[in-house]
C-alpha positions, 0 to 999 in steps of 0.5 A: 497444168498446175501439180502442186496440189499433188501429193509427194510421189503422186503418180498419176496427175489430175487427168489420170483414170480415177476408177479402181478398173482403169487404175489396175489396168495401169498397172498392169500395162507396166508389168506386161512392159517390164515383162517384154523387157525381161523376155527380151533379156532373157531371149539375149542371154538364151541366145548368146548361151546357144550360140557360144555353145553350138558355134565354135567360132566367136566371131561368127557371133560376135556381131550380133552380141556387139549389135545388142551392146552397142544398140542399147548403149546408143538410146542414152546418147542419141538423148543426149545430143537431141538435147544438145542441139535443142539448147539455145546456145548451141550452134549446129554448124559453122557456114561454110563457102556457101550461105545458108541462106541460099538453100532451098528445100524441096520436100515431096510428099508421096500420098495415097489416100490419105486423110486430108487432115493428116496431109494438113497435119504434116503442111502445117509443120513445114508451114511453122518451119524457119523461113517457109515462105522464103525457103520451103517449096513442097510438092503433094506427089498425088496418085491419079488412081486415087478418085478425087486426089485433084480436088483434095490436092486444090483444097490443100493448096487453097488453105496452105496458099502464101504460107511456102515459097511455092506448093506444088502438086504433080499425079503420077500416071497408074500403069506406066511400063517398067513400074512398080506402084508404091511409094518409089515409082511416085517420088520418082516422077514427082521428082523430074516434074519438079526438076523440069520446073523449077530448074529447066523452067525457072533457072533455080541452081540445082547445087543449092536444092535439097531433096526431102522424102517425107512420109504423109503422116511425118510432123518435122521439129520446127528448127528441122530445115534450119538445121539442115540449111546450115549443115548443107552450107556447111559440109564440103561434102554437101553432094555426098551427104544424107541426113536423117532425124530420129524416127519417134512414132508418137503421134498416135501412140495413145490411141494404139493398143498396149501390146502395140504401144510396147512394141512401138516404144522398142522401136523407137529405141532402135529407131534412136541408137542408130543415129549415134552407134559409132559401130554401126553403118546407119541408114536412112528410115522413112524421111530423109534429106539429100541434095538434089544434085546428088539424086540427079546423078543416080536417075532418082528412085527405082520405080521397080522398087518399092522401098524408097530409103534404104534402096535409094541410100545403096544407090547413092552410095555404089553410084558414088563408089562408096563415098555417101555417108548419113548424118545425124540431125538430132531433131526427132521427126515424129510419124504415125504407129500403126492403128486400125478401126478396131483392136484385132485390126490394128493387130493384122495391120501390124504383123502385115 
């Protein structure tokens, strides 16, 4: 779009809202968000009052001080690196005794009833992906109690045919004994599905597999996989490894009310200072990336839990007696904030 016929210090760009009602309820959007941002502090500087008074110890508040401190320090240069890695003479790891070119990724995405346009929104993302025909195998990890999940996972297969190295789709059994229905229990049975093809029934070598756990609504950074194939090869520690790419939940962000616009912006933040707080123990949100291997050895996820990333991290990380650590991919991953039919919908949907 072409600004040059805009005033000096212009606000608002051609496409802004031109009535006075839609100009002043631009403006007060950014004062009810310098406002939370200013309750936020105050609630800081409130709590930090209390506790230093009340508490006699300072370490038992201390913590959580740093939390704050080392949080919002983080913002800048988590930004930072995301920039850095986008630069096109930046190279992203030197390959090590194994090429990157032999890395294979496996991304299950865990669905139930979902839009098939969403679905076709995230395939389309993996489809741009370096190498996709050669390198990509994704799997729609269906639930068979959705009514028509068959056809809508056919229909998906037929418009996406010869753009992944394969695109699979496995159901996952309602009812089965021991099992929590969620997102878990579902990655869990995509998962040996796809080991008993791909490995038991094609001879593919399961060290140079990655796992990716993939929301429905995620659209990856095109250079995701490349990156991760060269950080893979690269790590002697590849079997010990999670990577995880900030979260931003900007997809629909516009079409979010404003309250949940401002509370979405506060996450993104958090969601961006974990990956680069070097006084925090980061772990892995929503989509994340670990070696096949390394999921094989735990038994995959808990079908008795619900929460597939944080749950998955911990068992990971005692099976290996603490020896798993996540890594930052500076490459933002963008998801779906919450939105509902109407305004208080979006709100229930929200707080629930």
């Amino acid at each position: 779009m072409n600004h040059s016929s805009q005033a000096p210090g212009a606000v608002f760009s051609s496409d802004a809202p031109a009535s006075r009602g839609l100009r002043l309820w631009a403006r007060l959007t950014r004062w009810l968000f310098w406002l939370v941002v200013a309750l936020w502090g105050l609630g800081l500087l409130t709590w930090v009052a209390l506790h230093a008074v009340i508490v006699p110890r300072i370490d038992s508040w201390r913590p959580e001080l740093q939390r704050w401190a080392t949080g919002a320090l983080g913002v800048p240069v988590t930004i930072g690196d995301i920039r850095a890695t986008n630069r096109p003479d930046k190279a992203l790891a030197a390959v090590g005794n194994l090429s990157a070119d032999d890395v294979r990724h496996v991304v299950l995405i865990a669905n139930y009833q979902e839009p098939e346009e969403v679905l076709a929104r995230t395939l389309e993302a993996l489809a741009i992906q370096h190498q996709a025909q050669q390198r990509l195998i994704v799997v729609l990890a269906m639930e068979e109690a959705e009514p028509g999940c068959r056809a809508k996972a056919a229909a998906l297969q037929a418009r996406f045919a010869g753009r992944f190295a394969d695109l699979l789709a496995t159901f996952h059994p309602a009812g089965l004994p021991g099992e929590i229905r969620g997102k878990g229990s579902n990655l869990r049975w995509a998962a040996e599905e796809v080991r008993r093809e791909l490995v038991e029934r094609r001879h593919m070598a399961m060290d140079r597999l990655t796992l990716t756990s993939s929301d429905a609504d995620s659209v990856f950074h095109p250079d995701y996989f490349d990156a991760i194939s060269r950080l893979f090869a690269a790590d002697p520690e590849r079997y010990r490894r999670f990577w995880q790419a900030p979260l931003l939940l900007d997809n629909n962000i516009w079409r979010a009310p404003t309250i949940i616009r401002l509370f979405t912006f506060l996450t993104n933040a958090v969601h961006l200072s974990e990956q680069s707080n070097a006084a925090s123990f980061p772990l892995p949100l929503s989509t994340f990336t670990l070696s096949f291997k390394l999921a094989e050895q735990v038994g995959y996820w808990d079908p008795a839990v619900i929460a597939d990333d944080t749950h998955m991290f911990l068992r990971c990380y005692f099976a290996t007696l603490g020896q798993v650590r996540l890594v930052p991919v500076y490459l933002p991953n963008k998801g779906d904030t919450i939105v509902g039919a109407t305004y208080w919908q979006t709100l229930v949907y929200f707080y629930k």
